[in-house]
Backbone as CSV, one residue per row, in Angstrom:
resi,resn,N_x,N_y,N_z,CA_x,CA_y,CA_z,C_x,C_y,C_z
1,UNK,9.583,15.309,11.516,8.713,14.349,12.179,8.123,13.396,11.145
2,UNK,8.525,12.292,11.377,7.608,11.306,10.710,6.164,11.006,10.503
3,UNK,5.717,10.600,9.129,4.103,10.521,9.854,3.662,9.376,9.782
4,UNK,2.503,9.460,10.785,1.879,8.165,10.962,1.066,7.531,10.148
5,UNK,1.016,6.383,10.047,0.122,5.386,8.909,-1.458,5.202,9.499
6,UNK,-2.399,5.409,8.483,-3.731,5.296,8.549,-3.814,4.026,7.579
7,UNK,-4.806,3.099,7.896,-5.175,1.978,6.893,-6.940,1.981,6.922
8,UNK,-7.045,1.959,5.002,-8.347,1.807,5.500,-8.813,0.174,5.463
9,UNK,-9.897,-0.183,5.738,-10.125,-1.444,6.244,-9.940,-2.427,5.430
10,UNK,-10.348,-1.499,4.026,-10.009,-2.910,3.249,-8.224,-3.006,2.351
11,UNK,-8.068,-2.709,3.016,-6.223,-2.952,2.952,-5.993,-4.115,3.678
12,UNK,-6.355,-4.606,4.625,-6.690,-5.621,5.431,-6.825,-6.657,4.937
13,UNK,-7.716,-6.397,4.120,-8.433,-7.290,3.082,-7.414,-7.923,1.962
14,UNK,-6.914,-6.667,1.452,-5.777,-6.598,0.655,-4.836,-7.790,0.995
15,UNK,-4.318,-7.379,2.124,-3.514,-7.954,2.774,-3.142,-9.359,2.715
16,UNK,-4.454,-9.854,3.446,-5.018,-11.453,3.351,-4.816,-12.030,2.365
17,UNK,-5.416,-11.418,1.331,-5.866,-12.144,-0.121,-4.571,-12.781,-0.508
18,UNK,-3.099,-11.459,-0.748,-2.030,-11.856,-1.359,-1.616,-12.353,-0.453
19,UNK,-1.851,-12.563,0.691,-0.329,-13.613,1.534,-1.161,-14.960,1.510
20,UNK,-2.447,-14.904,1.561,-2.932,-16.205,0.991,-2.625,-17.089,-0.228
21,UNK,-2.970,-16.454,-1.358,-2.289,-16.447,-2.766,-0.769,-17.010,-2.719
22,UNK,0.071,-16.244,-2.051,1.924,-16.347,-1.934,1.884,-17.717,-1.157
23,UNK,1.119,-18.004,0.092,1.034,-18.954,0.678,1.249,-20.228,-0.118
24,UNK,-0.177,-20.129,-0.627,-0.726,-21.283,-1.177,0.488,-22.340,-2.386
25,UNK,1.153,-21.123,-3.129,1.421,-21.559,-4.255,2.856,-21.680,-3.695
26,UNK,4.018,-20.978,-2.764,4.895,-21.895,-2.643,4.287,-21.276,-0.779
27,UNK,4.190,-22.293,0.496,4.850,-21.918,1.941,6.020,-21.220,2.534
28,UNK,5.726,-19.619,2.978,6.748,-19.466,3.580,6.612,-17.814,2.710
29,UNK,6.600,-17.999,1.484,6.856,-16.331,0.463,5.599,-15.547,1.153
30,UNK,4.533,-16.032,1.958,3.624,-15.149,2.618,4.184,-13.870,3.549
31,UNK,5.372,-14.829,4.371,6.012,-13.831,4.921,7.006,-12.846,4.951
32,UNK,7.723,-13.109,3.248,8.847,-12.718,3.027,7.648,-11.365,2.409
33,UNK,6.585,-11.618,1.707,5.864,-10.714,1.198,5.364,-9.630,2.033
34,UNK,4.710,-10.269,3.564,4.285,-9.638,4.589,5.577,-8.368,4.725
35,UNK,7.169,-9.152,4.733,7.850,-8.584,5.198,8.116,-7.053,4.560
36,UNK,8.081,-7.263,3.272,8.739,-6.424,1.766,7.988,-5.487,2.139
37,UNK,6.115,-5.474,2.285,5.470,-4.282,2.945,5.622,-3.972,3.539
38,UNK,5.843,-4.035,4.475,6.478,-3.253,5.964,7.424,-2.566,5.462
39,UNK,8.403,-3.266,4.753,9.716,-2.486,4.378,9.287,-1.033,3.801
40,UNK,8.532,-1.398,3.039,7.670,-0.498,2.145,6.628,0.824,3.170
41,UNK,5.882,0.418,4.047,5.512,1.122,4.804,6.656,2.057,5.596
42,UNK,7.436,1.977,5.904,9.003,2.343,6.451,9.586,3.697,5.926
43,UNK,9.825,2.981,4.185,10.134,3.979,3.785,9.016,5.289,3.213
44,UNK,7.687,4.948,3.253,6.973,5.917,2.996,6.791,6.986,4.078
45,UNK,6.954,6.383,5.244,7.095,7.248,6.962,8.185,7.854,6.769
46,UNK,9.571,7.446,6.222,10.442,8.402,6.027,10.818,9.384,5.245
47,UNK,9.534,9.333,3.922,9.880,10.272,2.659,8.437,10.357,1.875
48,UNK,7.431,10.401,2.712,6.246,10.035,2.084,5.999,11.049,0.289
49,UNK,6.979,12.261,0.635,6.633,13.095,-0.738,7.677,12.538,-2.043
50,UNK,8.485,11.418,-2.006,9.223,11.223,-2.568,8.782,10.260,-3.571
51,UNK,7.204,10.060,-3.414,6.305,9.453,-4.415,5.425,10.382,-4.915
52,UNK,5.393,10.452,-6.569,4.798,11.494,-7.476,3.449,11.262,-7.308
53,UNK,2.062,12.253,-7.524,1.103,12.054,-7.586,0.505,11.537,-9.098
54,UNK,-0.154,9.894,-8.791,-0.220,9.395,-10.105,-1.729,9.865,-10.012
55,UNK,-2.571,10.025,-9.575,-4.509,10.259,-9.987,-4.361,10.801,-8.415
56,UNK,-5.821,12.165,-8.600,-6.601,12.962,-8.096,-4.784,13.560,-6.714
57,UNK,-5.280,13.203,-5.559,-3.922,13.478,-4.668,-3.480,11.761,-3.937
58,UNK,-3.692,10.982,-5.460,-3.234,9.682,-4.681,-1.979,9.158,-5.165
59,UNK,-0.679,8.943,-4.647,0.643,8.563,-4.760,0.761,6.890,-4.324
60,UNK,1.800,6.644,-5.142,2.092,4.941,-5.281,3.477,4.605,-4.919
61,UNK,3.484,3.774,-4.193,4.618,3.274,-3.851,4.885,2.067,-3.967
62,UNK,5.851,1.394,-4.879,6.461,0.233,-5.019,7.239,-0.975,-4.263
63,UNK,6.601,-1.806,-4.033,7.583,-3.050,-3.151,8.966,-3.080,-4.135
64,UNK,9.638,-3.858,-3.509,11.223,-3.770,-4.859,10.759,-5.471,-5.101
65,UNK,10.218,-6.158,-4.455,10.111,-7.542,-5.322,9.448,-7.803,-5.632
66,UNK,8.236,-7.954,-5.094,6.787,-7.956,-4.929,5.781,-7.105,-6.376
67,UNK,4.977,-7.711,-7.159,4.720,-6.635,-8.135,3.290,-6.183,-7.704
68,UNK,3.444,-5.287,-6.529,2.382,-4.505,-5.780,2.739,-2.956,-5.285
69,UNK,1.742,-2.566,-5.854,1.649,-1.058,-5.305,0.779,-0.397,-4.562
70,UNK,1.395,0.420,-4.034,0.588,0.772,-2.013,0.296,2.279,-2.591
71,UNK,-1.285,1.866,-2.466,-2.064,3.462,-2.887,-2.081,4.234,-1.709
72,UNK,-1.686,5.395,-1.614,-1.973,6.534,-0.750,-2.018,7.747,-0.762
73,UNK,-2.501,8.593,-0.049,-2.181,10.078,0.338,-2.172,10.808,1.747
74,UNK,-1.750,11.543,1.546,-0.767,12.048,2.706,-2.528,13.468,3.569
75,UNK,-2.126,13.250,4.684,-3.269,14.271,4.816,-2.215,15.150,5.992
76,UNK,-1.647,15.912,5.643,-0.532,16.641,6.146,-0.916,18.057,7.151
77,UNK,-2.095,17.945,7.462,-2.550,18.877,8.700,-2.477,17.666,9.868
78,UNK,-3.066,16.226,9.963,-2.973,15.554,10.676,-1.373,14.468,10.560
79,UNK,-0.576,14.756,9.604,0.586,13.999,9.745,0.113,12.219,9.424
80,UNK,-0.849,12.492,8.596,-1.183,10.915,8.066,-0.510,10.379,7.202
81,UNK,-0.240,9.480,6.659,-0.005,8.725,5.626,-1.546,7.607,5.283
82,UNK,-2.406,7.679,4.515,-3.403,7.451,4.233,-3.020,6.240,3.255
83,UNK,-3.245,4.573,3.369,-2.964,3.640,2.915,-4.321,3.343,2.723
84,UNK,-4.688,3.379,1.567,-5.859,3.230,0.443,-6.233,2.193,-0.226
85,UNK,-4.881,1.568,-0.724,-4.852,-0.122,-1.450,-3.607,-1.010,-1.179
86,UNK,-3.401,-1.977,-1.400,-2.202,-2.664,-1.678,-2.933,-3.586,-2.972
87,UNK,-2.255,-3.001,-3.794,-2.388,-3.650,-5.635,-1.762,-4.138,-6.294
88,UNK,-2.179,-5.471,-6.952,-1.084,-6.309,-7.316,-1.115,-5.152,-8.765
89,UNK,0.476,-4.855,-9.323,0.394,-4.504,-10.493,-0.356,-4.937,-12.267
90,UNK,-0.738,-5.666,-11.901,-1.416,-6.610,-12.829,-3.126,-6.452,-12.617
91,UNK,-3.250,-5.693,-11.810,-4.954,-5.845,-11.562,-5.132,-4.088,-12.113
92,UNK,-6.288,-3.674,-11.891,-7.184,-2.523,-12.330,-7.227,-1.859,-11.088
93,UNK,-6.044,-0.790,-11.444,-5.743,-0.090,-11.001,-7.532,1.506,-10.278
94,UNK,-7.927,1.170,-11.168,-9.381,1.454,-10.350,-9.935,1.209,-9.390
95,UNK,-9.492,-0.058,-8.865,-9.738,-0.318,-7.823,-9.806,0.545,-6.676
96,UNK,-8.549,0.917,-6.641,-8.176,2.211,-5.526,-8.421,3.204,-5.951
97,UNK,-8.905,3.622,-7.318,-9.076,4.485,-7.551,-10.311,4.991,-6.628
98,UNK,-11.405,4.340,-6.809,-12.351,4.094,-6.324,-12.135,4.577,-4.494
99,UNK,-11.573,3.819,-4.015,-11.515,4.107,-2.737,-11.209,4.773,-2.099
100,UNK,-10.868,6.238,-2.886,-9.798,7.351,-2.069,-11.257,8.186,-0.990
101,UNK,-12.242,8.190,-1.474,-13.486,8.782,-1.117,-14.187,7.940,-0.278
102,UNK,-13.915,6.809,-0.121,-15.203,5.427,0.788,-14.768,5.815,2.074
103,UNK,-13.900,5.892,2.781,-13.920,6.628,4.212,-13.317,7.697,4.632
């Protein structure tokens, strides 16, 4: 059984910022970016343990073009997939660190 995706709110946030950003600087890579996550969300529903635990029980998963990584953990009594950050590789990775505990 596959599991289902939890987002916390400010992934949302996440979200916005970089397809704004992709937007801005060329039209159109917002959505190819939008797209690559999803792709990315996809395969974590299909293999969520097939990402190593990098800090505390939080695992990272890589876009293949995109240089962003999707913080999460798995809460496997409820069949969650717990989406924590979307991080550009280039930023401080603390960020999410931070957030595994805020909700």
């Amino acid at each position: 059984m596959a599991y289902s995706l939890y987002y916390y709110d400010v992934v949302k946030i996440d979200l916005i910022e970089a397809k704004k950003w992709y937007k801005k600087h060329q039209p159109g890579l917002e959505i190819r970016f939008a797209a690559e996550v999803k792709d990315c969300f996809k395969r974590l529903q299909n293999n969520p343990l097939n990402y190593e635990i990098k800090y505390k029980n939080v695992r990272t998963a890589f876009t293949a073009i995109f240089p962003y990584a999707i913080h999460f953990y798995l809460d496997d009594a409820k069949q969650l997939i717990v989406i924590i950050g979307i991080i550009h590789q280039s930023r401080n990775p603390d960020l999410s660190y931070n957030r595994d505990n805020d909700e």
